[in-house]
N, C-alpha and C positions, 0 to 999 in steps of 0.2 A: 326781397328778403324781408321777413319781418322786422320790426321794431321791437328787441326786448327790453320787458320793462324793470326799472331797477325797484327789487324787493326792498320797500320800506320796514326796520324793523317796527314790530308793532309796539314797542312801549314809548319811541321815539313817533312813531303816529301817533298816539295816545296823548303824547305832552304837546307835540305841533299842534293838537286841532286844538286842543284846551289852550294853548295860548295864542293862536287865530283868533279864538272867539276872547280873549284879554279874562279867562277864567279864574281865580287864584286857585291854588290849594286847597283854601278855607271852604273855598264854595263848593269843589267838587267832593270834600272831603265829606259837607255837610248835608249835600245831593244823596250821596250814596252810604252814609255810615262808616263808611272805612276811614281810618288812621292816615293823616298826612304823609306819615315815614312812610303805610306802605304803598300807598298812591306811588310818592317818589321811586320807591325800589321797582312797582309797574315801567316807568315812566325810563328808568335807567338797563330797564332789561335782568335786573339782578331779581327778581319777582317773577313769576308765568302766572298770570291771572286763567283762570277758568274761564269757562264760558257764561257761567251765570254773575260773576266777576265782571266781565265783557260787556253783557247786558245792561249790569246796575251805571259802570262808566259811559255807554253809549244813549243814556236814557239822560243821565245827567249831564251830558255834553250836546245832547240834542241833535242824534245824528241818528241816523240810522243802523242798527246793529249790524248792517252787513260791511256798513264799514271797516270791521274790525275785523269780523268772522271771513267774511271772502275772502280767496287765495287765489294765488293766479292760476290758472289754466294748466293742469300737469298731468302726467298719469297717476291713478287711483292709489298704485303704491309710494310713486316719491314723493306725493301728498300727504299723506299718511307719517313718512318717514318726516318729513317736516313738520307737522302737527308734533306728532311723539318726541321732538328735541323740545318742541316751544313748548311742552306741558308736563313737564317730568315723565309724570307714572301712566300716563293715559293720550291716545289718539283720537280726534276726533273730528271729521269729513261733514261741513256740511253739506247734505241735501235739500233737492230741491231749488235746481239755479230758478232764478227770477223772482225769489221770494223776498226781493227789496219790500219797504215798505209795507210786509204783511206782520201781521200778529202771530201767526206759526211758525216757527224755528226747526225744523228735523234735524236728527243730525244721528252719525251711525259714532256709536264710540266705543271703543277699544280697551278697556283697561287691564294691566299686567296683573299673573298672577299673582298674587299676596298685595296687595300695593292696595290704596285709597288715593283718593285727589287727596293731593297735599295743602296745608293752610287751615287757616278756618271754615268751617261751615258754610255753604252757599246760602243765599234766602235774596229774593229778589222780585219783585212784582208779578203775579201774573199765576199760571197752572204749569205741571210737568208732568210728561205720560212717559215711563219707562216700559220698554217689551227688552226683556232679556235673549237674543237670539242662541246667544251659548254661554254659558258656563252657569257659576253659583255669586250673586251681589249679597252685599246687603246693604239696603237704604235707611238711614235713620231723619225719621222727619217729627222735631223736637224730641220727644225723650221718646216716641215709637221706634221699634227695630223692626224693619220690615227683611224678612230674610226671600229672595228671588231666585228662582233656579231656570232653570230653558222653558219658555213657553211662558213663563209669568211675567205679570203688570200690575204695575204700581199707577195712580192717577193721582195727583196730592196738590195742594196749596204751595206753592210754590215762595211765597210770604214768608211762612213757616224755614225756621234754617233747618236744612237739610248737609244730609254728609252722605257717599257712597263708595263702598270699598268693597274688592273682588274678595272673595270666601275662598278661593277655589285656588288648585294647584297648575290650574292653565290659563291663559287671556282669559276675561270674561267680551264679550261683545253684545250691544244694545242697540236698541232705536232711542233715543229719546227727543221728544218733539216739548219744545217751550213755548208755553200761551205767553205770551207779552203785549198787554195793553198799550 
């Protein structure tokens, strides 16, 4: 019989590896831009950080981003369905197992109709390639609105903060793949 393994939540991962390594606040806060309050609200599970969120804490904790992003082993759907609790308005599956220690990120993501990732603007090191596989986005990258409908791609500086919110009256669904240095 297997061994199953007990799901860590991830904001309680988050503050265990940060204080493993005897990191404060100050320094993660000052790693990645973000506010100490909302590191903490990460950190207590009262927050769902994004993925480019994810990035900017695993760059500044010095881990490897699949630390954070990997899930364990499930089917396609109740993976999904667990993404979509831990991220309000949007799911999101990465692709691409074994992509430890690579600089390319895939990831298929889901967001509800009418809904945006919620919080502030993402902006994070590195590039982002959006393919819209269904529905209507629209990405804004600094004061650009970039409006996406099925079949369209965005390619942008990923530096630059960026926001992305569904147009459309049904899920919208994507690829998007993150350059990280």
């Amino acid at each position: 019989m297997a061994k199953k393994t007990k799901r860590i939540p991830l904001g309680k991962k988050i503050r265990k590896i940060r204080l493993d390594k005897s990191y404060t606040l100050d320094f993660v806060a000052n790693e990645t831009g973000m506010k100490k309050e909302y590191i903490k609200k990460i950190e207590s599970g009262d927050e769902i950080p994004s993925v480019g969120t994810m990035l900017q804490l695993s760059r500044a904790l010095c881990i490897d981003s699949n630390a954070l992003l990997k899930q364990e082993k499930d089917s396609s759907n109740k993976r999904e369905k667990a993404h979509t609790k831990r991220t309000n308005n949007y799911a999101y599956t990465p692709l691409g197992s074994g992509a430890e220690n690579r600089h390319l990120k895939p990831f298929r993501i889901v967001i509800e109709a009418g809904h945006s990732h919620e919080g502030v603007g993402f902006q994070h090191e590195g590039e982002e390639f959006i393919y819209v596989l269904k529905g209507k986005v629209e990405v804004d990258v600094g004061e650009n609105v970039n409006s996406l409908k099925q079949g369209d791609s965005l390619h942008f500086n990923s530096g630059i903060k960026h926001d992305l919110r569904n147009m459309g009256k049904d899920d919208a669904e994507l690829i998007v793949i993150v350059y990280a240095p």
